[in-house]
C-alpha positions in Angstrom: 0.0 0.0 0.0 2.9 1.9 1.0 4.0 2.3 -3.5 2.4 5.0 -4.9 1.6 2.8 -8.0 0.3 -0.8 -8.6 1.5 -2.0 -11.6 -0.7 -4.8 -13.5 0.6 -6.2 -16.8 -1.1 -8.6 -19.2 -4.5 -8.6 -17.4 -7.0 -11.2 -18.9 -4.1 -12.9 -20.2 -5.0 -16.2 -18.1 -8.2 -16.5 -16.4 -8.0 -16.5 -12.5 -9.3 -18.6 -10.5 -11.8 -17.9 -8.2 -9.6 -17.0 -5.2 -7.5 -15.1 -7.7 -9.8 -13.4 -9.0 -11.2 -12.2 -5.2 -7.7 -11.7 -3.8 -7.3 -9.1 -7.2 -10.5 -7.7 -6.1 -9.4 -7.2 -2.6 -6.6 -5.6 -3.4 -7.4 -2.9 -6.1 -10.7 -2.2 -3.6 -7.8 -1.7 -0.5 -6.0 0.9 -3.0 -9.1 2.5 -4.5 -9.1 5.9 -3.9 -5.8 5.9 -2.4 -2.9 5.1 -4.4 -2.6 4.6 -8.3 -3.0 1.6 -10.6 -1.9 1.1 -13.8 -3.4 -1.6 -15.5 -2.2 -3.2 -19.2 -4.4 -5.5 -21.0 -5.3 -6.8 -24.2 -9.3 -7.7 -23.6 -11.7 -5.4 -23.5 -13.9 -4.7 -20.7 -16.8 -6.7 -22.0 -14.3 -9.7 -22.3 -13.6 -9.1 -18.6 -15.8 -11.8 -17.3 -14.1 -14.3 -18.6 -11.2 -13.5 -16.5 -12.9 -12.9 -13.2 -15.2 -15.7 -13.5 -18.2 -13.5 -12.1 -20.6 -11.0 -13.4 -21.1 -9.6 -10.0 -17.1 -9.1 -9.2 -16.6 -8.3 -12.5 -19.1 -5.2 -12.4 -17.5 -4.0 -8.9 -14.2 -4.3 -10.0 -14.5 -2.2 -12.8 -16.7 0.5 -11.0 -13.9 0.9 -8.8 -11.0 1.2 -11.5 -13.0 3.2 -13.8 -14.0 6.0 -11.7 -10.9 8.1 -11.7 -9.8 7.2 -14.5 -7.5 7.7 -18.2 -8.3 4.8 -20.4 -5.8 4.6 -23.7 -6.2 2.9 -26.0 -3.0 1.6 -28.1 -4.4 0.6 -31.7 -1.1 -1.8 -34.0 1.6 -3.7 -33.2 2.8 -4.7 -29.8 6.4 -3.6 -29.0 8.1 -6.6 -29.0 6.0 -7.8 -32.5 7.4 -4.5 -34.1 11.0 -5.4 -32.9 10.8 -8.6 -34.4 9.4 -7.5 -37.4 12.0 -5.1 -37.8 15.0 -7.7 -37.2 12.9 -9.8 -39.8 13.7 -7.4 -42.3 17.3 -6.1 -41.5 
């Protein structure tokens, strides 16, 4: 609690289980409101679900992250796709 931000890459990658997915909830809902999080993911919101397993959590999780909030939006190539893409052709 103590950083002044949380850090979250590759969200929705896996799903979580269900204690995952509560222990997650617990603690962006200990930070919210107190401390930045930054949070990097390739599924959309409405694909969400699938990750946390839960409707319900799923809704209160992203109440809380998206009330003070800057969504962006990166549209092309991930980094490391571009590098390799570029080594391709060299």
């Amino acid at each position: 609690m103590k950083q002044k931000v949380l850090i979250i890459g590759d969200l929705g990658f896996v799903p979580l289980s269900k204690t995952g997915a509560e222990l997650l909830f617990e603690l962006i809902s200990q930070r919210y409101e107190r401390g930045s999080i930054l949070i990097a993911s390739n599924v959309p919101f409405d694909k969400w679900t699938e990750t946390f397993g839960s409707e319900r959590l799923t809704g209160a999780l992203l109440d809380r992250l998206t009330h003070h909030v800057s969504i962006l939006e990166m549209i092309g190539d991930t980094y490391r796709l571009a590098k390799s893409k570029a080594r391709q052709k060299s």
